[in-house]
C-alpha positions as CSV (number, residue, x, y, z in Angstrom):
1,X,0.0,0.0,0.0
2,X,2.9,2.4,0.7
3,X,4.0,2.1,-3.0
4,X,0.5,2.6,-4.3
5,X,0.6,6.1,-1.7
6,X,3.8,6.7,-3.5
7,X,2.6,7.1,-6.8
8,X,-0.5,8.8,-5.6
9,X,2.0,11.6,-4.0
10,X,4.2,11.8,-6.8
11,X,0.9,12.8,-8.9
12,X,-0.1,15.2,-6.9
13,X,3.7,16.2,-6.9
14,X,4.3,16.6,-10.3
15,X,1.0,18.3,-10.7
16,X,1.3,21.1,-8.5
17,X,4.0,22.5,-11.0
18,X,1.1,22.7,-13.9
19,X,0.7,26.0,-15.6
20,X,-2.4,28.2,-14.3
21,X,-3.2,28.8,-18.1
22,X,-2.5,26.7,-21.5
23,X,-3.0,29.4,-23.7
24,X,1.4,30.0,-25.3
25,X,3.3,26.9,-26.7
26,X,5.3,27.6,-23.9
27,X,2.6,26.6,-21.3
28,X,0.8,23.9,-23.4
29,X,4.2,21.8,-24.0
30,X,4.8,21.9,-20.1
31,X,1.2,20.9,-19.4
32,X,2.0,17.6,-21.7
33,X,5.1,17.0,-20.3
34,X,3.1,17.0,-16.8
35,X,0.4,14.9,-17.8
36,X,3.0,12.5,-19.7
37,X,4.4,12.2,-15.7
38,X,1.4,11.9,-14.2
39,X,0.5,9.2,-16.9
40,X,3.7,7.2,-15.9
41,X,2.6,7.3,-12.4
42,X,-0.8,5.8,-13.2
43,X,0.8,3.1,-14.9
44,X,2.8,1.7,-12.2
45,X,-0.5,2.5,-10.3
46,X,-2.3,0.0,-12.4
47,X,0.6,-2.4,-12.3
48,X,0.3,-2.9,-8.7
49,X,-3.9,-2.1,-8.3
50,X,-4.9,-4.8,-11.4
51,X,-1.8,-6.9,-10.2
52,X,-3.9,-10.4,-10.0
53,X,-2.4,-11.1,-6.2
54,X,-3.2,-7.2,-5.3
55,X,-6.5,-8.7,-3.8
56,X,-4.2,-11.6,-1.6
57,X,-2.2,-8.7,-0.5
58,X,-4.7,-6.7,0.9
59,X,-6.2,-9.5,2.7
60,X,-3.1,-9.5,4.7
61,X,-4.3,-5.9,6.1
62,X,-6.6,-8.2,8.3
63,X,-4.2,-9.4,10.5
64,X,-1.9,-6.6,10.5
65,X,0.1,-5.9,13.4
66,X,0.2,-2.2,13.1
67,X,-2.2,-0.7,15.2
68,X,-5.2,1.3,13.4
69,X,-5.1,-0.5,10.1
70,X,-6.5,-3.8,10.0
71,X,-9.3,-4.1,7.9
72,X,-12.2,-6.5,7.9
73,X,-13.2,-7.6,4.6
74,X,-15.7,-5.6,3.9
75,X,-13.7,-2.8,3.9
76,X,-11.0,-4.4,1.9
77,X,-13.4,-5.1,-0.8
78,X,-14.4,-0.9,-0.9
79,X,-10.3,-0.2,-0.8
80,X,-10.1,-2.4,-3.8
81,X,-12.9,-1.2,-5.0
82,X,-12.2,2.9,-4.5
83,X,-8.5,1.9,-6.2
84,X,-10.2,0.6,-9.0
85,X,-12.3,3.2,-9.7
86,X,-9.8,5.9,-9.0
87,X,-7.9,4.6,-11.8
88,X,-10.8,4.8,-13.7
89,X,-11.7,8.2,-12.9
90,X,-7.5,9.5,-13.5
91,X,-7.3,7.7,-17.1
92,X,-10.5,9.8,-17.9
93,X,-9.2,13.1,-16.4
94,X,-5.5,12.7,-18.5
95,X,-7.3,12.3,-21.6
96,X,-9.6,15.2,-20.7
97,X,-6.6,17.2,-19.9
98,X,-5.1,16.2,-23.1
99,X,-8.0,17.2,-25.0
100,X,-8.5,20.4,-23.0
101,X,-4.6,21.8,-24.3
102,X,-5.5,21.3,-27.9
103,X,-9.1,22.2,-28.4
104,X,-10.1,24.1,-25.1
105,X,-7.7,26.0,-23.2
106,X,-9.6,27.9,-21.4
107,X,-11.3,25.3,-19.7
108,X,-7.7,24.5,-18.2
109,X,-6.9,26.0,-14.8
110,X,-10.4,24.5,-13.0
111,X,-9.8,21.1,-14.9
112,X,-6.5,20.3,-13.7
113,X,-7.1,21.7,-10.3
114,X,-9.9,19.2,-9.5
115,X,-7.4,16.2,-10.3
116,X,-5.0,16.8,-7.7
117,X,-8.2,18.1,-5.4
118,X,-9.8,14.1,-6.0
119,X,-6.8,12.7,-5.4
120,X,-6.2,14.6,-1.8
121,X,-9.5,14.1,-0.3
122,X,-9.8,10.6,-0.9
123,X,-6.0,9.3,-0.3
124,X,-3.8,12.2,0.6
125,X,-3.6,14.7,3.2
126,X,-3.7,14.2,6.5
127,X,-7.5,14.1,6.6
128,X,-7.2,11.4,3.8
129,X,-9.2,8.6,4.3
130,X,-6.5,6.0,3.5
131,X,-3.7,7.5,5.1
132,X,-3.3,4.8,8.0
133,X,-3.5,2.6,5.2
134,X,-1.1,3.8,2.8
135,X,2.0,3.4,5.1
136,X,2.4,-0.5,5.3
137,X,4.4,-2.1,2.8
138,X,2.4,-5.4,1.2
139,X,4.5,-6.3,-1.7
140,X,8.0,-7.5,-1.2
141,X,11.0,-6.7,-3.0
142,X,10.9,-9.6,-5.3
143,X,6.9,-9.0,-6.3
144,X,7.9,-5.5,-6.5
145,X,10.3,-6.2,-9.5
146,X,8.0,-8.5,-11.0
147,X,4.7,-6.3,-11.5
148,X,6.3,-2.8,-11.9
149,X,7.9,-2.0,-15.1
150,X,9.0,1.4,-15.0
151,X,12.6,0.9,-13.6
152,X,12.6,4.8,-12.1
153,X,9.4,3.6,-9.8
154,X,11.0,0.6,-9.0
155,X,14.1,2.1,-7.4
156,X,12.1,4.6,-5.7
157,X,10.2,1.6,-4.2
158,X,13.4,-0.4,-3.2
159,X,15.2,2.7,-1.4
């Protein structure tokens, strides 16, 4: 789960650096370059969320030691289920976004500032509702290396 907080940080990371408008060529290639980051993190996101053990590893957040963050099943299930969807819901913004530079630039600066607002109030922040959640490690080192492709995630994950 920490590596799946990790990418979700890095989004919000790289996206607090997006231009306030898209309107010079200046503005609209750094707004692509952005969104091709934030694109990268949501692949490794979707390496480890549609990873087909993802659903074993979360299981093991019933019997965790760690005070505050076991989880009965149910709850497991809506965790999976809010991942899933969250995914969903960031492949839909990107290709909004994308759209939004080329035909719509105006429509830019309340856009992208509801992705990184989505992202915070479900997962991030201190008032996020997964936080607890988000700081114990589930995959090992060796599953790590099997399910995440992009080698710069990868040794951010093993540091």
């Amino acid at each position: 789960m920490k590596h799946i907080g990790w990418c979700l940080d890095q989004i919000q990371i790289v996206m607090a650096d997006i231009p306030k408008k898209v309107i010079s060529q200046k503005d609209k290639t750094k707004a692509q370059d952005i969104l091709n980051n934030v694109q990268e993190y949501a692949n490794t996101l979707a390496e480890l969320i549609l990873n087909p053990k993802f659903k074993v590893y979360l299981h093991q957040l019933e019997t965790a030691s760690i005070e505050g963050v076991r989880l009965q099943a149910r709850e497991i299930e809506e965790l999976f289920k809010d991942l899933e969807h969250m995914l969903y819901v960031l492949d839909l913004y990107l290709k909004n976004l994308k759209d939004i530079i080329i035909n719509h630039p105006e429509q830019w600066g309340k856009k992208a500032d509801q992705l990184v607002l989505m992202i915070d109030q479900k997962f991030g922040g201190e008032k996020g509702e997964l936080r607890r959640e988000f700081q114990v490690a589930i995959h090992t080192q060796n599953q790590l290396k099997q399910i995440v492709t992009s080698q710069d995630h990868l040794v951010e994950f093993l540091q």
